[in-house]
C-alpha positions as YAML, in Angstrom:
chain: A
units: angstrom
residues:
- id: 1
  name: UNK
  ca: [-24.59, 3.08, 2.27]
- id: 2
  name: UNK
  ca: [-22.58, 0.26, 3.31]
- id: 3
  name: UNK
  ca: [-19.55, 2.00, 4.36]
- id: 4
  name: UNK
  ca: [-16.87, 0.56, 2.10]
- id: 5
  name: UNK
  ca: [-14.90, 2.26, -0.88]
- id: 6
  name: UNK
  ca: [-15.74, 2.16, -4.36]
- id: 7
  name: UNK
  ca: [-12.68, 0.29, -5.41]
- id: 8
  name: UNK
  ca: [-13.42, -2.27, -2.55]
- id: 9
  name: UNK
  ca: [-16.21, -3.29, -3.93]
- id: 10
  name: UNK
  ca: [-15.58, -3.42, -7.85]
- id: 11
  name: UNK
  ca: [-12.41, -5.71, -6.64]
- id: 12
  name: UNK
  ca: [-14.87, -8.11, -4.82]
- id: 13
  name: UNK
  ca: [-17.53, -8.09, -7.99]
- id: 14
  name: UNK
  ca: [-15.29, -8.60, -10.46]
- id: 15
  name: UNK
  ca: [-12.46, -11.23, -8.71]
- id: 16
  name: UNK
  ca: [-14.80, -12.85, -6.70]
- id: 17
  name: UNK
  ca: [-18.04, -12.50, -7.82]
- id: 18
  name: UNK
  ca: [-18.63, -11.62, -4.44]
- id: 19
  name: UNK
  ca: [-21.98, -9.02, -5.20]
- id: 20
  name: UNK
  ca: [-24.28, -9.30, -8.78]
- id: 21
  name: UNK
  ca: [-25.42, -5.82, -9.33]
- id: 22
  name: UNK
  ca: [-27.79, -5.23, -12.47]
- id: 23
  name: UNK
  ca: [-26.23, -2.74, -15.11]
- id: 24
  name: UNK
  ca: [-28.35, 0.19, -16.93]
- id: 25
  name: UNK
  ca: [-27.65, 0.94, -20.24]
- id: 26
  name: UNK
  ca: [-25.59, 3.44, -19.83]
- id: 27
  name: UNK
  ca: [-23.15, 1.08, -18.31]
- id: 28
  name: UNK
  ca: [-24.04, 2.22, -15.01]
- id: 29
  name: UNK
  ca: [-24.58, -0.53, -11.79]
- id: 30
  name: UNK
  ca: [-27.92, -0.61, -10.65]
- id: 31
  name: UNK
  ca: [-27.70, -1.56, -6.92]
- id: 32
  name: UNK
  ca: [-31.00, -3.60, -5.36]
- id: 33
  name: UNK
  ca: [-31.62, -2.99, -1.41]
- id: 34
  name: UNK
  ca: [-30.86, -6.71, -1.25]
- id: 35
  name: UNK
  ca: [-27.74, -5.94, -2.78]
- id: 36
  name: UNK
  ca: [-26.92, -2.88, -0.08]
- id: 37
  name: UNK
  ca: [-27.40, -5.76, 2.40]
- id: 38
  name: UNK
  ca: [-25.08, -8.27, 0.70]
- id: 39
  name: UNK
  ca: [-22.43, -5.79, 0.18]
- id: 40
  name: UNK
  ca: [-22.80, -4.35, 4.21]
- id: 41
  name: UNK
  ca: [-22.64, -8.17, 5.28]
- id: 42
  name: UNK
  ca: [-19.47, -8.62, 3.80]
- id: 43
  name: UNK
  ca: [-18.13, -5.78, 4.57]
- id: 44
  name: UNK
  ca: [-18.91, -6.74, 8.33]
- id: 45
  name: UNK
  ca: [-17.67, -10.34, 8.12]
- id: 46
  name: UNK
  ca: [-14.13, -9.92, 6.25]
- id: 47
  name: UNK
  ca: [-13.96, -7.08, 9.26]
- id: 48
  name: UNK
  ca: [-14.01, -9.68, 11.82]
- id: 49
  name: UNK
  ca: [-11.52, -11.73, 10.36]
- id: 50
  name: UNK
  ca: [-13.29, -13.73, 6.94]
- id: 51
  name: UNK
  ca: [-11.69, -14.14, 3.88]
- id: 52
  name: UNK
  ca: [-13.64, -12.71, 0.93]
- id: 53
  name: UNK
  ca: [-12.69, -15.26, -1.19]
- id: 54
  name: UNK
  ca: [-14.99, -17.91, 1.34]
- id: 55
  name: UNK
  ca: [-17.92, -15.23, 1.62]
- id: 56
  name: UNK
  ca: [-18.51, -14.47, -1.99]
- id: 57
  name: UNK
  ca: [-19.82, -18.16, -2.44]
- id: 58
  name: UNK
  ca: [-22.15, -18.13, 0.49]
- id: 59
  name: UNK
  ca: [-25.65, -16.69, 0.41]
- id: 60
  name: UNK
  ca: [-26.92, -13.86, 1.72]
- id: 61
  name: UNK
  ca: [-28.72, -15.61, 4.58]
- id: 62
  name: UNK
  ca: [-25.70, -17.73, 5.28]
- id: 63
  name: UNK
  ca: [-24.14, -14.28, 6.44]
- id: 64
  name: UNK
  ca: [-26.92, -13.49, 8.37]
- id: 65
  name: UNK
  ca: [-26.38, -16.13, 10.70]
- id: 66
  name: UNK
  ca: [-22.89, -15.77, 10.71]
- id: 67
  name: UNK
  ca: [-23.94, -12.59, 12.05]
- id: 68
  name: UNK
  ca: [-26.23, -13.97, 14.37]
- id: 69
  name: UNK
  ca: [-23.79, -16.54, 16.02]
- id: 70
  name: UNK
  ca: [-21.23, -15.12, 18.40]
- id: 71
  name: UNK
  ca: [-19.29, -17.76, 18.86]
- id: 72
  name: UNK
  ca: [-18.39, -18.57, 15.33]
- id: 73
  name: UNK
  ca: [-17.52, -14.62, 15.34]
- id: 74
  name: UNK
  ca: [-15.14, -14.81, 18.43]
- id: 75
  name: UNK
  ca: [-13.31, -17.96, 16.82]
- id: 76
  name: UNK
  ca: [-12.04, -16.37, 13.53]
- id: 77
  name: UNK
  ca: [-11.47, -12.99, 15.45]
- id: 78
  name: UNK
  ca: [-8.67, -15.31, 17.83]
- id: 79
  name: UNK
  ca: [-7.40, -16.83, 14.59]
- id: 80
  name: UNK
  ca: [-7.02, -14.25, 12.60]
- id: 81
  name: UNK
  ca: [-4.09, -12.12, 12.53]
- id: 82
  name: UNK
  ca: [-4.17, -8.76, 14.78]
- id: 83
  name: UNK
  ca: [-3.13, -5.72, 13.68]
- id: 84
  name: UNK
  ca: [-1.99, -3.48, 16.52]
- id: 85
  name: UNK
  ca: [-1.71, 0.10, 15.94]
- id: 86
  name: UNK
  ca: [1.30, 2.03, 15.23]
- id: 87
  name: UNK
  ca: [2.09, 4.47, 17.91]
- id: 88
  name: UNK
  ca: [2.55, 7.88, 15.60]
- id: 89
  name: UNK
  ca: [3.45, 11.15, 16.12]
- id: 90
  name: UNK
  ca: [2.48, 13.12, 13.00]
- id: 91
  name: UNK
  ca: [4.65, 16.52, 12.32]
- id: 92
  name: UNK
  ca: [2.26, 18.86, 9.95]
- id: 93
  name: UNK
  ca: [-1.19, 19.94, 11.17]
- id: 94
  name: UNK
  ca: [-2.57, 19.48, 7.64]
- id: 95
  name: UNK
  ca: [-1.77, 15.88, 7.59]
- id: 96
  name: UNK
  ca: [-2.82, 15.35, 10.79]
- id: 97
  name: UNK
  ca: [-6.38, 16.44, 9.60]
- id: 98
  name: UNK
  ca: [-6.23, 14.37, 6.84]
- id: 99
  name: UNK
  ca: [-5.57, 11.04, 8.64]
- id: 100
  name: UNK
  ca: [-8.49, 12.31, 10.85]
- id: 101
  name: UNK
  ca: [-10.88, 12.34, 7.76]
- id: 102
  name: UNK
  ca: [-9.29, 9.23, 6.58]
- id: 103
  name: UNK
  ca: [-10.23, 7.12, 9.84]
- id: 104
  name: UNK
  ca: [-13.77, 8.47, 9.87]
- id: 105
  name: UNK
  ca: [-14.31, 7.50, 5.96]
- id: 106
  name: UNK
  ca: [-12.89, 4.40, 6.71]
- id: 107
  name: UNK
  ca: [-13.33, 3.03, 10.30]
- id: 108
  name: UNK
  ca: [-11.58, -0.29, 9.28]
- id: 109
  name: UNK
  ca: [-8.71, 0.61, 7.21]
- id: 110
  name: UNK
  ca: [-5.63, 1.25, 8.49]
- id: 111
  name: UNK
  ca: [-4.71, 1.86, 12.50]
- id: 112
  name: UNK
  ca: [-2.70, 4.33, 14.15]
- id: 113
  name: UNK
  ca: [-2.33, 5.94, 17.42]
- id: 114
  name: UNK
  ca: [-1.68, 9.76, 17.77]
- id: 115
  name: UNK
  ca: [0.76, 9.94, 20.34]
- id: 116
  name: UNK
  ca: [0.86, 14.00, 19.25]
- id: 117
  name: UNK
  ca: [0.36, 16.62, 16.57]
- id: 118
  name: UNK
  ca: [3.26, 19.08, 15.83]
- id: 119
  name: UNK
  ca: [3.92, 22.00, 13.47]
- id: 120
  name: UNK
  ca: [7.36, 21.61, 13.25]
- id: 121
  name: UNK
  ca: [9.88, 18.54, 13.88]
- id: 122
  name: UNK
  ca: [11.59, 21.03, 16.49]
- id: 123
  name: UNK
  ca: [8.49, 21.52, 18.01]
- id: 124
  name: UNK
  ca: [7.95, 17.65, 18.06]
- id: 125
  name: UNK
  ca: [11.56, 16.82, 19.88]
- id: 126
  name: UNK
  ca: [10.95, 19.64, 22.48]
- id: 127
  name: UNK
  ca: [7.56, 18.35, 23.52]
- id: 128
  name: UNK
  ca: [9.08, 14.90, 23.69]
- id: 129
  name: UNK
  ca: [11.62, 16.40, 26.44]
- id: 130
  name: UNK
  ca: [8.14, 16.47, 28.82]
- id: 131
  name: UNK
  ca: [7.41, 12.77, 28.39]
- id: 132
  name: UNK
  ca: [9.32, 10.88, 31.05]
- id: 133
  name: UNK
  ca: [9.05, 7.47, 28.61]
- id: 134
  name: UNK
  ca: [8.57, 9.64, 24.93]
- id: 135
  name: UNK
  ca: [8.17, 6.44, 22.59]
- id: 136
  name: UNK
  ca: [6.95, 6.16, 19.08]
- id: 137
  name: UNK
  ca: [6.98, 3.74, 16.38]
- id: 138
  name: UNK
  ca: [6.78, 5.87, 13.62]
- id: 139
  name: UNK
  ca: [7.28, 9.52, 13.07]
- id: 140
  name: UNK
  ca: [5.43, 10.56, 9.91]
- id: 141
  name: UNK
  ca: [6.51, 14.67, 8.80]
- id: 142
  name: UNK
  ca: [4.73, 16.27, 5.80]
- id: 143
  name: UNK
  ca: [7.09, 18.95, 4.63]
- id: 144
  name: UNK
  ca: [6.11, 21.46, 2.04]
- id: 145
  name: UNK
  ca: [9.77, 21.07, 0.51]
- id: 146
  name: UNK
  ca: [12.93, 19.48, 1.36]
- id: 147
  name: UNK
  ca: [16.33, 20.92, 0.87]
- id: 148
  name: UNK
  ca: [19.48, 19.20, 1.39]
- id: 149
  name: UNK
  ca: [20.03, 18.90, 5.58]
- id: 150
  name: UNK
  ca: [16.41, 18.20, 6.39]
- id: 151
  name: UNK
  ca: [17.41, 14.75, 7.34]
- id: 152
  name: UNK
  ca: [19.25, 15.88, 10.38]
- id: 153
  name: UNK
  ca: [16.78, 17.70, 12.15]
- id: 154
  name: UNK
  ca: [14.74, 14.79, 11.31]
- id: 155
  name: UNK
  ca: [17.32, 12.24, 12.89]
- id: 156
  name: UNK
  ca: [16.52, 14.52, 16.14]
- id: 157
  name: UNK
  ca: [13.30, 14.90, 16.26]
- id: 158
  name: UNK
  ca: [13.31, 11.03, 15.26]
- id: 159
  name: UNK
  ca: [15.84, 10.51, 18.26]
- id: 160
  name: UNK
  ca: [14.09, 12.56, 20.81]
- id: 161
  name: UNK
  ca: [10.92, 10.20, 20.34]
- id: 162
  name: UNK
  ca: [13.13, 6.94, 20.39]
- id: 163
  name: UNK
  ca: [10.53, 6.29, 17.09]
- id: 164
  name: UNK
  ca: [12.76, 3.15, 14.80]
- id: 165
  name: UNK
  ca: [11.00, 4.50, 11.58]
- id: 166
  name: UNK
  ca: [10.50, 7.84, 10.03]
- id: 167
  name: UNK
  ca: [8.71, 8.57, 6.59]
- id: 168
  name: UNK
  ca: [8.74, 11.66, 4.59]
- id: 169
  name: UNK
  ca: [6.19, 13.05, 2.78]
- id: 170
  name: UNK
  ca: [7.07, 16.14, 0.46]
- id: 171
  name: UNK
  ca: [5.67, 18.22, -2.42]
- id: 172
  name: UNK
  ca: [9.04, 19.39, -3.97]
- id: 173
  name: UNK
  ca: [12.51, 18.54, -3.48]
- id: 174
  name: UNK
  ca: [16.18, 18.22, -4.52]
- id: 175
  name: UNK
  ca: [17.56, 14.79, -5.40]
- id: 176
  name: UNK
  ca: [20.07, 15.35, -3.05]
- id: 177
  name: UNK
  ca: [17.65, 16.38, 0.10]
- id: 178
  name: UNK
  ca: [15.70, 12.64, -1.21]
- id: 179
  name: UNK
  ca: [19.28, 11.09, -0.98]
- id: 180
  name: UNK
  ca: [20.04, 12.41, 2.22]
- id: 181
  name: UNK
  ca: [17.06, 10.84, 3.99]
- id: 182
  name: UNK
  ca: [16.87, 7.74, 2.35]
- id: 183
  name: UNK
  ca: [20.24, 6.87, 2.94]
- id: 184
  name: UNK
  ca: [19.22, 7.93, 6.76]
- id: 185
  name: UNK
  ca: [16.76, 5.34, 6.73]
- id: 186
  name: UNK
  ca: [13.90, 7.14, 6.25]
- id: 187
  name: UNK
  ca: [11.08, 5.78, 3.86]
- id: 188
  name: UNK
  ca: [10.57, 9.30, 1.42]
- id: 189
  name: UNK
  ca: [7.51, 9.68, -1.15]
- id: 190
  name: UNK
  ca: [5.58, 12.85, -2.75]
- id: 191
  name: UNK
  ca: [2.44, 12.90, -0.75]
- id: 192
  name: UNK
  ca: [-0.38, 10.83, -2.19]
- id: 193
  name: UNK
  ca: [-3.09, 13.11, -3.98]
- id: 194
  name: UNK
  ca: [-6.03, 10.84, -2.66]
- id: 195
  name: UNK
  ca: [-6.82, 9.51, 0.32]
- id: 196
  name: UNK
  ca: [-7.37, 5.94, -1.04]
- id: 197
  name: UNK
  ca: [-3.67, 6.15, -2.22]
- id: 198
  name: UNK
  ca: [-2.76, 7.22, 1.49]
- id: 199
  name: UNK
  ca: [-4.53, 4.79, 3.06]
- id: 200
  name: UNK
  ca: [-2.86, 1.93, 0.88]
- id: 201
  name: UNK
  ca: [0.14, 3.28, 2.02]
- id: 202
  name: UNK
  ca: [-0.45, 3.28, 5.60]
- id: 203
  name: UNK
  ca: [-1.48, 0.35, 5.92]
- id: 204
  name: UNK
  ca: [1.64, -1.47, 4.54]
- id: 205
  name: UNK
  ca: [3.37, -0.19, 7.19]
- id: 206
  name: UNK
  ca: [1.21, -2.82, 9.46]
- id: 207
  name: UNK
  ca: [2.88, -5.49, 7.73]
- id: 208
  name: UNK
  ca: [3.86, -8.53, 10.07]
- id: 209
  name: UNK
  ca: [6.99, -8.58, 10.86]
- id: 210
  name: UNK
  ca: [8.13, -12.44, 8.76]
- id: 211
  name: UNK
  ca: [11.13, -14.40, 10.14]
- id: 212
  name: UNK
  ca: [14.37, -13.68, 7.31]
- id: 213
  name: UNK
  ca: [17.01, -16.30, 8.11]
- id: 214
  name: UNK
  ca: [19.13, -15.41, 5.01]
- id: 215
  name: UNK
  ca: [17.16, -12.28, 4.08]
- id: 216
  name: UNK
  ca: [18.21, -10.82, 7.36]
- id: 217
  name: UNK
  ca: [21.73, -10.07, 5.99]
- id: 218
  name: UNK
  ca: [20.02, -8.65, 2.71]
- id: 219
  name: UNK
  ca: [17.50, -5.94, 4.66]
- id: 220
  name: UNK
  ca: [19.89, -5.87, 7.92]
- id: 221
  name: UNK
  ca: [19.95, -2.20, 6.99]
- id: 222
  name: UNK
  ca: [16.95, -1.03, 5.38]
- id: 223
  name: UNK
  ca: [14.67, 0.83, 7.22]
- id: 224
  name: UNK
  ca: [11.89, -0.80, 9.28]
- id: 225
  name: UNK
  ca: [9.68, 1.35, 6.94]
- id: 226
  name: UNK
  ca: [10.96, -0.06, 3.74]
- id: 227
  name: UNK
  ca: [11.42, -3.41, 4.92]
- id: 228
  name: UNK
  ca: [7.73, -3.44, 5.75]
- id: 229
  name: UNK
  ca: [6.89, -2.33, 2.10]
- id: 230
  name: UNK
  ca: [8.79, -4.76, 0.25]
- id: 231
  name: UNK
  ca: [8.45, -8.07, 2.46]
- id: 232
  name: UNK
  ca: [6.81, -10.25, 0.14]
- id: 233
  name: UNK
  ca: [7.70, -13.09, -2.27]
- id: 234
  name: UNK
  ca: [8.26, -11.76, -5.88]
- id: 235
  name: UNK
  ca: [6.80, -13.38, -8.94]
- id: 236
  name: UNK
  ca: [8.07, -13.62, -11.95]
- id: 237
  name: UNK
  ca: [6.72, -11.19, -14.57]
- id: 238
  name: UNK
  ca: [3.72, -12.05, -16.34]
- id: 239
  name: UNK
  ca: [4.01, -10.20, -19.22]
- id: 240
  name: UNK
  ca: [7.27, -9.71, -21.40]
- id: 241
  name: UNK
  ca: [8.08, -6.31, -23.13]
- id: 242
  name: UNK
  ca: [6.61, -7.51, -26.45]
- id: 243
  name: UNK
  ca: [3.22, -7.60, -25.10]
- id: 244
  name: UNK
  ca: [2.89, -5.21, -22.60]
- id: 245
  name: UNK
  ca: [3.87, -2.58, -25.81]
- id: 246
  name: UNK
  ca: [1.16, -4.55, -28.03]
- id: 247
  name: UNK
  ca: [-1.35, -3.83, -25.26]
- id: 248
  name: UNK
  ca: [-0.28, 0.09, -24.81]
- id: 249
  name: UNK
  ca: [-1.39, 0.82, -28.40]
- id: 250
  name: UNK
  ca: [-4.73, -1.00, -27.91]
- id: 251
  name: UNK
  ca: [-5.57, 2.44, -25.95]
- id: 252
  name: UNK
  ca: [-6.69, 4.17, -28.60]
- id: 253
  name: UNK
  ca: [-9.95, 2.26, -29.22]
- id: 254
  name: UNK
  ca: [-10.95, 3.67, -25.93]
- id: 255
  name: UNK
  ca: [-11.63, 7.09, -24.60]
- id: 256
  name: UNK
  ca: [-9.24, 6.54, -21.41]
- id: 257
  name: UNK
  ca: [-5.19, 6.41, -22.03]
- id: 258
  name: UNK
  ca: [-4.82, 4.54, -18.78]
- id: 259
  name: UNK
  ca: [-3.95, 1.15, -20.19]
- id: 260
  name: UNK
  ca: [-1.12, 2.98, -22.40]
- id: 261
  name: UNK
  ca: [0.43, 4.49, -19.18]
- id: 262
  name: UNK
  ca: [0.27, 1.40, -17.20]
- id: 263
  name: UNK
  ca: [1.59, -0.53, -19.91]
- id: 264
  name: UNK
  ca: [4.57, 2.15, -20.30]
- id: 265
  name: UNK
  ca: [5.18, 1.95, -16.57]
- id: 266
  name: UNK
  ca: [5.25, -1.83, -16.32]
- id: 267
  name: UNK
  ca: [7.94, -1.59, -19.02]
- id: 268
  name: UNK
  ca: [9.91, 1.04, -17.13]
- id: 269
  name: UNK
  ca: [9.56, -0.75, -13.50]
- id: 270
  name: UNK
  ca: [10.42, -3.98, -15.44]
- id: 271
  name: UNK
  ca: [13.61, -2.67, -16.81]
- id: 272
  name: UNK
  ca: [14.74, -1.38, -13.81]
- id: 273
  name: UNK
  ca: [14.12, -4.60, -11.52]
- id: 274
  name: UNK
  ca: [16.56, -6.26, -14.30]
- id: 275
  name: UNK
  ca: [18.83, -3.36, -14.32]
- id: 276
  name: UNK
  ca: [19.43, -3.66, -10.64]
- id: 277
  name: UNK
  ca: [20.01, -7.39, -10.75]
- id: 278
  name: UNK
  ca: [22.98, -6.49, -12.87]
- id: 279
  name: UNK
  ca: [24.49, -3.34, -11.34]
- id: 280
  name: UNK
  ca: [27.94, -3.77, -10.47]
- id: 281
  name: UNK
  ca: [28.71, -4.28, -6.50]
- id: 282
  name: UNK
  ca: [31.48, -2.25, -5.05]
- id: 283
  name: UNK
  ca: [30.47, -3.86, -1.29]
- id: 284
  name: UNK
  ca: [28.29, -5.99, 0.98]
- id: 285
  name: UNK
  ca: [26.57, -2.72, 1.27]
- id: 286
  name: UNK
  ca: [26.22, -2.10, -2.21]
- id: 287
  name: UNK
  ca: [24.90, -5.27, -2.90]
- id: 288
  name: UNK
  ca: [22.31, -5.26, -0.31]
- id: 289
  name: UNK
  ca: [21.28, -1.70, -1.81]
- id: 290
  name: UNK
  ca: [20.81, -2.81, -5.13]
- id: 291
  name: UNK
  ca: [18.73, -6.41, -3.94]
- id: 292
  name: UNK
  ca: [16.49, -4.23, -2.10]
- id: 293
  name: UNK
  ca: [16.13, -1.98, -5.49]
- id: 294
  name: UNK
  ca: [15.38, -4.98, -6.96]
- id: 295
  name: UNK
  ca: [13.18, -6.35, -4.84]
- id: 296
  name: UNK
  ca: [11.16, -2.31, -4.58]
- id: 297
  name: UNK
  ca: [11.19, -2.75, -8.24]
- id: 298
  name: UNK
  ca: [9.45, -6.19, -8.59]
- id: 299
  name: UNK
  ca: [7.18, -5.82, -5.57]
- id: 300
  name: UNK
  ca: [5.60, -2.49, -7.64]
- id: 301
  name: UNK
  ca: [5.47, -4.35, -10.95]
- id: 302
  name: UNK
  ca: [3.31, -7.16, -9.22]
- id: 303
  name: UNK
  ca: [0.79, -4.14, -8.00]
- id: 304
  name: UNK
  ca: [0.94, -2.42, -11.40]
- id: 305
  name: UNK
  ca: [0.47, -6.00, -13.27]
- id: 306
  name: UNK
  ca: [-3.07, -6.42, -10.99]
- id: 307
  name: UNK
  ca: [-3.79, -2.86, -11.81]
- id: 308
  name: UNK
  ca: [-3.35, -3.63, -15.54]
- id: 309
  name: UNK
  ca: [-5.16, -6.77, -14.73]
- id: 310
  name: UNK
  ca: [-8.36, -4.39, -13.48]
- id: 311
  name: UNK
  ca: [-8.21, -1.58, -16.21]
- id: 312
  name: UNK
  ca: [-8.24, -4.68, -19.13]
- id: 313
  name: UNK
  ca: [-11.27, -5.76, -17.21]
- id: 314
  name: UNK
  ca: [-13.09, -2.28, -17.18]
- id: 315
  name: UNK
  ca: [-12.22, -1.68, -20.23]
- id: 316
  name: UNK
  ca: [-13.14, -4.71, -21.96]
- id: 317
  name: UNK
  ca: [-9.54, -4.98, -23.22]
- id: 318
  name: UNK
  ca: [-7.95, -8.32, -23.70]
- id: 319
  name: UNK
  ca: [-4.95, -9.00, -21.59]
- id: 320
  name: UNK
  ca: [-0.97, -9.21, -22.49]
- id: 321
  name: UNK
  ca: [-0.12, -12.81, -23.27]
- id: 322
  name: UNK
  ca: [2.03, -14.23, -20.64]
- id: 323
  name: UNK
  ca: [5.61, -14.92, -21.77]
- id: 324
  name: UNK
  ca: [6.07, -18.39, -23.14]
- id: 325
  name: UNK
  ca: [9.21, -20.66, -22.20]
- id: 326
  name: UNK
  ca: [12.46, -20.42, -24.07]
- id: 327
  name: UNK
  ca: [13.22, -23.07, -25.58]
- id: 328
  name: UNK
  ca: [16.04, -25.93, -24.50]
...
C-alpha cells in the first residue's frame, strides 16, 4: 500500500525508529491507516532527496507540509546527488523481462536505460552495426552457462557497442570460463534468485564516480564495474573470530539457522580479506589484484556484519562483542 519493500521498511523501524507499528501476539505488525500514511510520506520524501535519518524524528504532519511546499521540495532535489541512468543493452530476453518487473515493483530503485534487447551477444554486435553512434555504458548478458572462450565473443559484442563495462550473469560454469572474463574486465556473478538481491546489485553500479589520487594506481585496471562495487572506505572488523563462532552456536535456541550461516560466512570473508593482505606479490599487477581482493573482501564483510546486525535484532539474539584492544 505504500509502494516500498518489506525490507525497506523493517530497516527504517528498527534503525531509525522511523514508523511505530503495534504488534499482535503472534508477533505479527499490526499496521494503523495512520501508519500507511507515515510510511507513504517517507517513502515520498527520501524519494526527493531527504535523508531518513532527519524524517524519522519529524511528525507526521511535519511531512505533510513538506509535501505541501514546493519550494522546500525543489531545494533538496538541486542538492541532492543525481543519479543518471545507465545506458544498457541487456543480452537475454528473460532478463530483460525481469528488469521490466523490477522497475514496475519498484519505480524508485535503481535506473537504467534500454538502449536494446538481444537473444544472443552476436545478435547484439550485429544490430549495433545499424547505429551510426552505437554507445552503451554497460552491457549486461545472462548466459545459461559459460564455457571457457565466452569472454571473447563478449569482448565483441562489448566492442561493437563501445559499452566500458560488461557484467556476467550465469547459472553454471567452469572456473576457468569465470577466470577468463574476469581477468577481461568483466564484473561475473551467478544470477541473483530474487529480485531484491538484483536490484541491490544494480544499483551499485550507479555509484559516483569518487576522485582516487593514490587509489588510481591501485584500481587503474579494474573494471569500471568492480571499481563501482568496491569504492568505499573499509572499516575495521567489528567482531573477531572468537565471537562471531560464540554467536553461530547461539542458533540453536531458535527455529532459523541464519545467524549460524552468517556467522560462518563472516569468518570465511574475514579470513580471506587477511589472507589477501598477505599473498605474496610477483608484480605491480599482482599487487593491485590482490588489494582489490582485499578490498572485495572487506567491503562484503561490512554488508554481512549489518546483516548479522539485523538477524540479532529479529531474532532477539544478543550481538558478538566487538574485539577489545591488544594490549601495549
Amino acid at each position: 500500500m505504500a509502494g516500498m519493500p518489506v525490507a525497506t521498511l523493517r530497516i527504517w523501524e528498527q534503525r531509525y525508529q522511523a514508523v511505530r507499528p503495534n504488534t499482535a501476539a503472534s508477533g505479527h505488525r499490526l499496521y494503523s491507516s495512520a501508519d500507511v500514511e507515515r510510511a507513504t510520506l517517507l517513502r515520498r520524501l527520501t524519494a526527493q532527496g531527504h535523508a531518513i535519518g532527519l524524517l524519522a524524528s519529524l511528525e507526521t504532519e511535519q511531512m505533510r507540509e513538506m509535501m505541501r511546499a514546493p519550494e522546500l521540495v525543489q531545494v533538496n532535489r538541486v542538492e541532492a546527488p543525481l543519479q543518471t541512468a545507465l545506458r544498457t543493452v541487456v543480452v537475454g530476453q528473460a532478463l530483460a523481462s525481469r528488469l521490466q518487473r523490477l522497475f514496475e515493483r519498484q519505480p524508485f530503485g535503481p535506473k537504467l536505460q534500454l538502449v536494446g534487447v538481444f537473444g544472443s551477444l552476436a545478435e547484439s554486435a550485429q544490430a549495433a552495426r545499424h547505429f551510426a553512434n552505437p554507445s552503451a555504458d554497460i552491457l549486461l548478458w545472462q548466459a545459461g552457462s559459460l564455457q571457457p572462450g565466452v569472454h571473447q565473443a563478449l569482448r565483441v559484442a562489448q566492442d561493437a557497442w563501445r559499452a566500458p563495462a560488461a557484467a556476467v550473469f550465469y547459472r553454471f560454469s567452469s572456473a576457468a570460463a569465470r577466470a577468463e572474463l574476469t581477468h577481461a574486465g568483466a564484473a561475473v556473478l551467478s544470477e541473483p534468485a530474487d529480485d531484491a538481491a538484483l536490484s541491490q546489485w544494480l544499483a551499485s553500479l550507479q555509484c559516483t564516480e569518487a576522485p582516487r589520487s593514490n587509489a588510481a594506481d591501485v584500481w587503474g585496471s579494474i573494471s569500471p564495474v568492480s571499481r563501482g562495487l568496491t569504492e568505499q572506505t573499509v572499516s575495521p572488523p567489528l567482531f573477531d573470530d572468537a565471537a562471531l563462532t560464540q554467536f553461530a552456536g547461539l542458533s540453536s535456541a531458535v527455529s532459523c539457522e541464519c545467524p549460524s550461516h552468517l556467522a560462518e560466512l563472516l569468518l570465511q570473508v574475514s579470513a580471506f580479506e587477511k589472507y589477501s593482505s598477505e599473498c605474496a606479490n610477483r608484480s605491480a599487477a599482482d599487487a593491485r589484484l590482490h588489494a582489490y581482493l582485499q578490498h572485495v573482501a572487506g567491503s562484503a564483510r561490512m554488508l554481512f556484519e549489518k546483516a548479522l546486525e539485523q538477524v540479532a535484532i529479529a531474532e532477539g539474539l544478543p550481538l558478538p562483542l566487538a574485539p577489545t584492544a591488544s594490549p601495549i
